[in-house]
Structures are given as structure tokens and as C-alpha cells.
C-alpha positions in Angstrom: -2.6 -4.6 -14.0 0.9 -2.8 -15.2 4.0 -4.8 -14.8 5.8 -5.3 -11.4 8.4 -2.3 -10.5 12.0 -2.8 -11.1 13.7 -1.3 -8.5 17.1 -0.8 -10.4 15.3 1.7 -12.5 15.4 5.4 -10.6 11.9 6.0 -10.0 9.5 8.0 -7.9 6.5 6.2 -6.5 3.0 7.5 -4.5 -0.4 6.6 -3.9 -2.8 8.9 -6.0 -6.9 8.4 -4.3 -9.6 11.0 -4.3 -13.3 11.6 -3.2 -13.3 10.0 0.2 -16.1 11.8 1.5 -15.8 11.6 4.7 -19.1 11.5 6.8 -21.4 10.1 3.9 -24.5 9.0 4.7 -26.6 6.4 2.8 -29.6 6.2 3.0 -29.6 7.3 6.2 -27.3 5.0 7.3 -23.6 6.2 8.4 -21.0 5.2 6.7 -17.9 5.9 9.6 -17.3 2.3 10.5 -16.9 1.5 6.5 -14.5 4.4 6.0 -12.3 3.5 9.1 -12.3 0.4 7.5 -11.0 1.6 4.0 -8.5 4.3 5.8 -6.9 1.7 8.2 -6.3 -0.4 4.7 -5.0 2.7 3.0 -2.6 3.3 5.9 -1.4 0.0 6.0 -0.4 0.0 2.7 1.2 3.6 2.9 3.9 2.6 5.5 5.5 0.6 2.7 8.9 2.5 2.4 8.3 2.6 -1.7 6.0 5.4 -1.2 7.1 9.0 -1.0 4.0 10.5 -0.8 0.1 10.0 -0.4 -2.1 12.5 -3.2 -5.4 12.9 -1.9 -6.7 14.6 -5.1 -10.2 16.3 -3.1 -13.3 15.4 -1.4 -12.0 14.7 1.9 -15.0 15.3 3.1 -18.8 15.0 2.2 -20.0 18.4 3.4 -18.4 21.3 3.5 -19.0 21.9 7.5 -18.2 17.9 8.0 -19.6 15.9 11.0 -17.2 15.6 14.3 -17.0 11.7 13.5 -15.5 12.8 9.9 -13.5 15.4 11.3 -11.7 12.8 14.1 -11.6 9.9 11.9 -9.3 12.0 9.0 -7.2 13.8 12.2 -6.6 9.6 13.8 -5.7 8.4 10.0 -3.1 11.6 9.7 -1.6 11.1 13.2 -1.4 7.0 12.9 0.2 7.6 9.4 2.6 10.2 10.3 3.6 8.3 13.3 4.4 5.1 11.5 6.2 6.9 8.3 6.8 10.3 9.3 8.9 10.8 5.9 6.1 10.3 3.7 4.7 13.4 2.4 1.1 14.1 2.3 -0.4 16.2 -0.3 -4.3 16.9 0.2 -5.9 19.1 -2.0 -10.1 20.9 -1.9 -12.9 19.5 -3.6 -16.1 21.0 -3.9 -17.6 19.3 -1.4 -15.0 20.7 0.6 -15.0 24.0 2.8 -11.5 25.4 1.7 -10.7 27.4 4.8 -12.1 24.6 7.3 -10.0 21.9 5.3 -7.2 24.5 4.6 -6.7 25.5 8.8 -3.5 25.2 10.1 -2.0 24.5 6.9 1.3 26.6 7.5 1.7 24.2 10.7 0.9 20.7 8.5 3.4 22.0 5.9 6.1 21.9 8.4 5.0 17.9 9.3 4.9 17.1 5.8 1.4 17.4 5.6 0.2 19.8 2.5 -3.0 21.4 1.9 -3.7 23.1 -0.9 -7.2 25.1 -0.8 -6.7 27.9 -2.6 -6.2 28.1 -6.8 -4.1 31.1 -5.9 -1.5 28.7 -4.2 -1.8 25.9 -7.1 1.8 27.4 -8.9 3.7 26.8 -5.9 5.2 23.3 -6.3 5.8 21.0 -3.3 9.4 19.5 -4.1 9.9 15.9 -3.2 13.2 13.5 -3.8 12.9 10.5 -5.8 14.3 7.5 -5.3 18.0 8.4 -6.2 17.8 11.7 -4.8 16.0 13.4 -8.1 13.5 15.8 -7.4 9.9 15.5 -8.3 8.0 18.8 -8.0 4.1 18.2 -7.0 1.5 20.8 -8.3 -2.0 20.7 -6.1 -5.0 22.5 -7.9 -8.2 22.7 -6.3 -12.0 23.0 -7.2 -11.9 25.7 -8.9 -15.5 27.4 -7.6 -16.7 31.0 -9.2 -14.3 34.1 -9.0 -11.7 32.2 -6.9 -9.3 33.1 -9.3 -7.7 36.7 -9.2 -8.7 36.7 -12.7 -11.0 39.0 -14.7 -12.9 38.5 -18.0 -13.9 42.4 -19.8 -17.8 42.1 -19.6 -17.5 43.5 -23.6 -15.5 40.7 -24.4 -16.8 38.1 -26.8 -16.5 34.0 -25.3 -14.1 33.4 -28.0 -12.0 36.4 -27.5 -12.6 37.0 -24.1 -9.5 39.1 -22.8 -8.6 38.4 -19.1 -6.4 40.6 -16.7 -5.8 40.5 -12.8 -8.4 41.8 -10.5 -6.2 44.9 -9.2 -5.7 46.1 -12.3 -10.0 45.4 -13.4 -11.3 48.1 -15.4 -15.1 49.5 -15.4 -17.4 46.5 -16.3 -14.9 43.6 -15.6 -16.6 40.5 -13.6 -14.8 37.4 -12.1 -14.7 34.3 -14.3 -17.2 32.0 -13.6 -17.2 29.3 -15.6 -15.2 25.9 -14.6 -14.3 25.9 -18.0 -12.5 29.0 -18.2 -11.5 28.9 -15.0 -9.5 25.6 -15.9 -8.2 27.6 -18.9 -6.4 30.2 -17.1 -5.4 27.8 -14.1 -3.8 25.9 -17.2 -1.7 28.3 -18.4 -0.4 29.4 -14.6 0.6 25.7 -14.1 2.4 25.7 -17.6 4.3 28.3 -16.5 4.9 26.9 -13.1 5.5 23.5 -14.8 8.5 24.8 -17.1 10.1 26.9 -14.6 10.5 24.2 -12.0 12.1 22.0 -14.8 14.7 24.7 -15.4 15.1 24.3 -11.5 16.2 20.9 -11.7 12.9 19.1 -11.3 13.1 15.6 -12.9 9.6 15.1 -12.9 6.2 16.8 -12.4 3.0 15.6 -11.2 -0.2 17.6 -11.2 -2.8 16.4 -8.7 -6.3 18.4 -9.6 -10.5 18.2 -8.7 -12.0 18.8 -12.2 -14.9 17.1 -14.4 -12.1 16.3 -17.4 -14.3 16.6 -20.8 -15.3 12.8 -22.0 -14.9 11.4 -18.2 -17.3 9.1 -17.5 -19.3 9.5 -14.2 -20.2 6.7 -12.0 -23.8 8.1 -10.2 -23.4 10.1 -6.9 -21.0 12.7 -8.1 -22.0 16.2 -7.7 -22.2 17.0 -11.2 -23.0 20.6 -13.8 -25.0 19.8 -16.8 -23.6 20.2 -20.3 -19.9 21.0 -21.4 -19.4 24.3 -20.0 -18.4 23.0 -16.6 -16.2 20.0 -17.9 -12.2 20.3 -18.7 -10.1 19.7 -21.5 -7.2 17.4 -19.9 -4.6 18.3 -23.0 -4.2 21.9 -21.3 -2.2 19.5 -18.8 -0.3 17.0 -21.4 3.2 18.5 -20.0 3.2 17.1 -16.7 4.7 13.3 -16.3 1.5 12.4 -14.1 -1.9 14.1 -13.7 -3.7 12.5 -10.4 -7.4 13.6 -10.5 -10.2 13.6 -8.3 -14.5 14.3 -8.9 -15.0 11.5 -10.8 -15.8 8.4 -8.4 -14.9 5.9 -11.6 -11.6 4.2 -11.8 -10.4 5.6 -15.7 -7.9 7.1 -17.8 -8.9 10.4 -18.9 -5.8 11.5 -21.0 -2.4 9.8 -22.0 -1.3 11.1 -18.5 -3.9 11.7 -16.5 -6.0 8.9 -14.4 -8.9 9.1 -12.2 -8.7 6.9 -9.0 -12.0 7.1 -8.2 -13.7 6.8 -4.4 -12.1 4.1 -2.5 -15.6 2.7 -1.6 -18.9 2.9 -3.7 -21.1 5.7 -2.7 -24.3 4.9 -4.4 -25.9 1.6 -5.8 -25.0 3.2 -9.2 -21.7 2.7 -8.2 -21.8 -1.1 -7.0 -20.6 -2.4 -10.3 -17.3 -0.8 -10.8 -14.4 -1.5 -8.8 -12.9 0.3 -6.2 -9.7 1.0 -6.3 -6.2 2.6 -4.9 -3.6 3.8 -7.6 0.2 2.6 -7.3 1.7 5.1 -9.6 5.6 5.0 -10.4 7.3 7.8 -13.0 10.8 7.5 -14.3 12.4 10.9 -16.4 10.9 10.2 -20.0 8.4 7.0 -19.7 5.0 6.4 -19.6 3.8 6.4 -16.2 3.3 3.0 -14.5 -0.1 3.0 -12.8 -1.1 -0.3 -10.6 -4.8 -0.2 -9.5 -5.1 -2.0 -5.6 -8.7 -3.5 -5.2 -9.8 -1.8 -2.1 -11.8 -4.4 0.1 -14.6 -2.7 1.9 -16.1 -3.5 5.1 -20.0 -4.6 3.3 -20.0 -4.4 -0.7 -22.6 -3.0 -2.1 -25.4 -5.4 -4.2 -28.7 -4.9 -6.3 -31.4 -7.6 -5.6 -34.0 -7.7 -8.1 -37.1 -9.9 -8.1 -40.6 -10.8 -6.4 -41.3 -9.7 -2.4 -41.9 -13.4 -2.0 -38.6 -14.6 -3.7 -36.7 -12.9 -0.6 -39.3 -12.9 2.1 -40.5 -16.5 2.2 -38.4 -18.4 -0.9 -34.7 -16.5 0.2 -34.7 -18.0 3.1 -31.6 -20.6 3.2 -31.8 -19.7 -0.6 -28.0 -20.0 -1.6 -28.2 -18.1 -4.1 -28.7 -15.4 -1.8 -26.6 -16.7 1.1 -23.4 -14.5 0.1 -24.9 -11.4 -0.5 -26.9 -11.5 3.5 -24.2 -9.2 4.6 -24.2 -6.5 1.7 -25.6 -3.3 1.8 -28.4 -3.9 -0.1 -30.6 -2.6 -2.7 -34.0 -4.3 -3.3 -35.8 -4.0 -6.6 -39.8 -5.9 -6.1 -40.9 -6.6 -9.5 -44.8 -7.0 -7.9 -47.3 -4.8 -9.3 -49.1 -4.5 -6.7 -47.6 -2.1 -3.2 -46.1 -3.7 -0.3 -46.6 -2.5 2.7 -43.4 -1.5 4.5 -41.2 -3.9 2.7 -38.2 -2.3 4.2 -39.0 -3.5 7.6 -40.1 -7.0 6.8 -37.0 -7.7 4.6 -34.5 -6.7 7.2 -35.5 -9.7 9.5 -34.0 -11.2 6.4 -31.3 -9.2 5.6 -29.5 -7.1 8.4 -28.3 -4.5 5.9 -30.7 -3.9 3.3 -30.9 0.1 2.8 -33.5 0.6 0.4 -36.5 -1.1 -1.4 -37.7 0.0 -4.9 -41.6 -0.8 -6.0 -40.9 1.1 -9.3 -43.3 -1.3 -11.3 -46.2 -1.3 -8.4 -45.8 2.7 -8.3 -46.1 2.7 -12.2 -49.3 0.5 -12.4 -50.9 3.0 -9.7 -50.0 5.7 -11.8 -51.2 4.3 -15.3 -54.6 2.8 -13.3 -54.9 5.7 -11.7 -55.1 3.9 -8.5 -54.9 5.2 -4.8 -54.0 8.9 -6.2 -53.9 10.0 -2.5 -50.4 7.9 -2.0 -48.8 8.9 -5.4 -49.4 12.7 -4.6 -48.3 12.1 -1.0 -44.8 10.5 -2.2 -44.8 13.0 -5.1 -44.7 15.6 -2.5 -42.1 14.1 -0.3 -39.7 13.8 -2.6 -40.2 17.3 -3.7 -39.4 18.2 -0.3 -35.9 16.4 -0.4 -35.1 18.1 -3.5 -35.5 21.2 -1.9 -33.6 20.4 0.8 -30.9 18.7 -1.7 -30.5 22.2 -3.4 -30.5 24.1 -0.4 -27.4 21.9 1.0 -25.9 22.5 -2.8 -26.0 25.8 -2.4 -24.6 26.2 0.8 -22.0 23.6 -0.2 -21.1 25.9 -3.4 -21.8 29.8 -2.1 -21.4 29.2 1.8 -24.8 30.1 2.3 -28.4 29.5 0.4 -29.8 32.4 -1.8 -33.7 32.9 -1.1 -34.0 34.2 -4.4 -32.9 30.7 -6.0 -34.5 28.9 -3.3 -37.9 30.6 -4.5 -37.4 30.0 -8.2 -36.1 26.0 -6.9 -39.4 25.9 -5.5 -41.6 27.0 -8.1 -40.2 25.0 -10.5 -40.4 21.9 -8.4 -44.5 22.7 -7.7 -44.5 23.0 -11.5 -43.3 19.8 -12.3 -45.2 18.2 -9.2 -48.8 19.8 -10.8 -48.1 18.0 -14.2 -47.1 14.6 -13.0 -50.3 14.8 -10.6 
């Protein structure tokens, strides 16, 4: 925790979250009821007069077209906030699991309620001004997921990656093709900010705060992010070091990822990976020429999230009364069976122990079936449906991405998977 605020010291003061991914499911079960759990806690706290504004740094949503229930829940948390502190700013901002023109509709209307979206990189130089608590300003810079081409940016197809030369799109010569590459993307976003950055100093602007979606380059991911292997994708935070306060979303892990730039991370845990690290809000306060002051507020969800690990018996027969499991009954729950041999529909039988239990694991039976080579049938059946949710994964990935599925890709997806099925049969 960062030492209490001292409120004779001129200060501005906002709630930085990200990834709330509206409309998640888990495991098939919907996860509405904990959300509108988490946003009636975040509103509470935002009608504290100390806030300015509320930086929702991407990921509003899980899918790109979200479900109704997602849609209403985020329209009743903006309406019951605005109606309660109709001074604070909002400043939402795209993530890539976000459709930018569904989240960004109607923006020119929220703009005039003090409700900001920001889904398009082209927009990310135009800063939203906000007053401090003496009356200084504090300009607010909103970049986006930054998805293939969607800056008006070129790279000369001749160009080398080191020396790549770049020049706006209506101006393209023969050969040129949009940037494509997070990475350079990020780059050139970079420099646009800088620019924006220093200009709205020589405004007047006492401070500047950069909210942004990106995969920063050492971040540490926490398990259901939506993530690019290797480097190329990733960002080097130091192209931001200028700004007083970088607020970032993609990462669901509460972390610092530069001396002025912090993850939130998701307000609630979106995968068992995740059920270990806490779950946080971010109090951030900047004064003119200090180190920002950043106070993390445990979020406290509806039903944590806990791994079980141990014999079917231990929980069937032996857990019951046990109180060793007594406080963890109402958890979302992940079961890990160390038996070697399979249990039939363990998932069923364990709920008439525990309500919430979402998923059951026989890693060390399925292993021993596999190394025995014992009822093959099964192994190749479950082989096979989980290549069919992968494909189905990858289709949603690509729509989520692209707006729409290439068969192409979907082919090559395919044939790799059936690969990879053949050998592990």
C-alpha cells in the first residue's frame, strides 16, 4: 500500500481498471451476477468526490459482438454512475476483445455527458482535458488496441525491419503495405503521442496521463489473456517514460511494468490460473513533478475462485463436514483427483457436495490410460473433442481480430490440429 493522500498537496486523483470482460463465461457458467457484483462495488467507490475520473483502459467486453446481458449491465453501471456523480469523467478506451465501432457508437453523444470513448488509434492524439484539484489541468491521452493497418501509417515493402521508412497512407507509393506488427504499430503510435504529449504541456497542461491496451515487453501474464507468441507483438513501455501516469490494460495481473506505468489487472479472476493473484482496483494520485501515488483496492468478488487437489474420496465421502473444506463450499471450484484410475462423471457427483464446482481434472488417471494403453477408444474420443473446441476457439479469434473467419486459415487450423491429433493417438 502507498501512503495515505494529503489533501493540502494540489493533486489530481482517478481510478485506473481494465479487462472487465463483460459477458465471460466459465466453463460454461455465466459470470453476469459476479460482474454486477464487482461494478456495483466499483460504483460505490467512484461517487467518492476525490475522483475526477474513471480510466477503463480496454476490454469492456469479452467478445467483440457482446451478449444483451453484457451490453445492459455496462449501459445500468454508466447511467447509475453518471446519475450519482455526473462531474466525474469517464474515459473508456478498445481492447482487442472489443468491436471498436459497436463499443465506439454514439461516442460524439457520450462525449457531451462526460463519457469518452476512444476506439480508434487515429483519435489517440487528441487529449481529453480534465481540472485537477486546484483547478490545474490534467490532459488524458486514450490509445487503443492497436489491430493490423489501423494506423494511417505505411511501411515501403523494400524497406529493411531496421530501417523500415514509414509515410501516411495518402501519400503510399507502389509496393507500400499497412503496418502490421503490434510492435511497430506501438512504435509510431509512440511518437504521435510524444508529440501530442509536448504540445499539450506548452498548452498549459500540468500533468499527463496515458491510458493504453498493449502487451508491455517483460509483463507478466496471469493465464486467460488473449495473448501473440514471442516478442514481436509485445511493447517497449520507455517509448511512454514522458507521461506522469501510464494506466494499462491486457494484462489481467496487478504489476508495474515501467517507472510510470502500472497494470490494474481484471477486477475479478477469469481463469483458475488466475485464482492466486489478487484482484484489484488502482487509486492513482499525481502531483506536477512526483512519483505517482498508486493505492491498489482489493476487490471482493461475489465467489473467489479455489483449486482443490486430492483423492475423489477425500471430497466425496471424507469432505463431508471436513473443515478443512468448509470455507471454500461456496467457491468456484476447480477439482484436481489424484486417482489413477477414471471416475465416472465426477462433476455431477461432486456438486451434491459443492454447489459451485466448475470443472474436474483426472490428469493422472488420463495419463496412466495413455502410458497403459488402456481404453484407447475414450482417449481418442476426448482427443477429438478438444480438437473440436480449438477449432472453434480459433474461429471466434479470428472473428474477434478480422471481423470475420478466413476459410483459408481455418483449413490450415485444421490440418494442423488432425496432425497433431494423429501423433498423440
Amino acid at each position: 500500500m502507498i501512503e495515505s493522500i494529503d489533501d493540502d498537496v494540489v493533486m489530481l486523483t482517478f481510478i485506473h481498471t481494465a479487462d472487465l470482460h463483460l459477458g465471460k463465461v466459465l466453463h460454461e457458467h455465466s459470470l453476469i451476477e459476479d460482474q454486477q457484483y464487482m461494478l456495483d462495488g466499483l460504483r460505490e467507490l467512484a461517487e467518492d468526490s476525490a475522483y475526477k475520473a474513471l480510466l477503463i483502459a480496454g476490454d469492456v467486453y469479452d467478445r467483440s459482438i457482446p451478449s444483451p446481458d453484457a451490453v445492459t449491465l455496462f449501459s445500468a453501471f454508466l447511467g447509475k454512475l453518471k446519475a450519482r456523480r455526473p462531474d466525474l469523467e469517464l474515459l473508456i478506451l478498445s481492447g482487442n476483445h472489443d468491436s471498436s465501432s459497436r463499443l465506439g457508437f454514439g461516442k460524439e453523444l457520450f462525449a457531451e455527458l462526460g463519457i469518452h470513448f476512444v476506439t480508434d488509434p487515429e483519435d489517440a492524439a487528441t487529449p481529453i482535458l480534465i481540472p485537477g484539484d486546484a483547478g490545474e489541468q490534467g490532459a488524458f491521452f486514450l490509445l487503443p488496441f492497436l489491430n493490423p493497418g489501423s494506423l494511417n501509417t505505411v511501411l515501403t515493402a523494400s524497406a529493411s525491419q531496421e530501417g523500415a521508412q514509414e509515410s501516411p497512407l495518402p501519400d503510399a507509393g507502389e509496393g507500400a503495405m499497412p503496418i502490421r506488427s503490434q510492435g511497430r504499430l506501438a512504435q509510431e503510435a509512440a511518437a504521435r503521442l510524444e508529440a501530442a504529449r509536448c504540445k499539450a504541456k506548452e498548452a498549459g497542461a500540468a500533468l499527463t496521463v496515458l491510458g493504453a491496451h498493449l502487451f508491455a515487453l517483460g509483463g507478466l501474464e496471469a493465464g486467460s489473456e488473449r495473448i501473440f507468441w514471442g516478442t514481436a507483438e509485445q511493447t517497449d513501455i520507455h517509448w511512454f517514460s514522458g507521461f506522469d501516469y501510464v494506466a494499462l490494460g491486457h494484462l489481467h495481473r496487478f504489476q508495474k511494468a515501467g517507472p510510470n506505468a502500472w497494470y490494474s489487472g481484471s477486477p475479478l479472476a477469469y481463469s483458475f490460473a488466475e485464482a492466486p493473484h489478487p484482484k484489484v482496483l488502482l487509486s492513482v494520485s499525481l502531483e506536477p513533478g512526483k512519483e505517482p501515488r498508486i493505492n491498489p483496492l482489493p476487490v471482493q468478488p461475489l465467489r473467489k475462485l479455489s483449486i482443490l487437489k486430492g483423492s475423489f474420496t477425500s471430497f466425496f465421502q471424507d469432505g463431508v463436514g471436513s473443515p478443512d473444506l468448509t470455507p471454500v463450499i461456496q467457491d468456484y471450484l476447480e477439482v484436481e483427483l489424484i486417482d489413477t484410475g477414471l471416475v465416472e462423471n465426477p462433476l455431477a457427483l461432486l456438486r451434491e457436495r459443492f454447489p459451485w464446482i466448475l470443472s474436474v481434472k483426472q490428469d493422472a488417471a488420463l495419463a496412466r490410460q495413455l502410458v497403459h494403453g488402456q481404453n484407447p477408444t475414450f482417449w481418442e474420443g476426448a482427443t477429438h473433442r478438444r480438437a473440436l473446441i480449438d477449432q472453434e476457439d480459433f474461429r471466434d479469434f479470428l472473428i474477434d481480430i478480422y471481423g470475420e473467419a478466413d476459410p483459408d486459415k481455418l483449413e490450415l487450423f485444421q490440418e494442423l490440429l488432425h496432425t497433431i491429433e494423429a501423433e498423440e493417438t
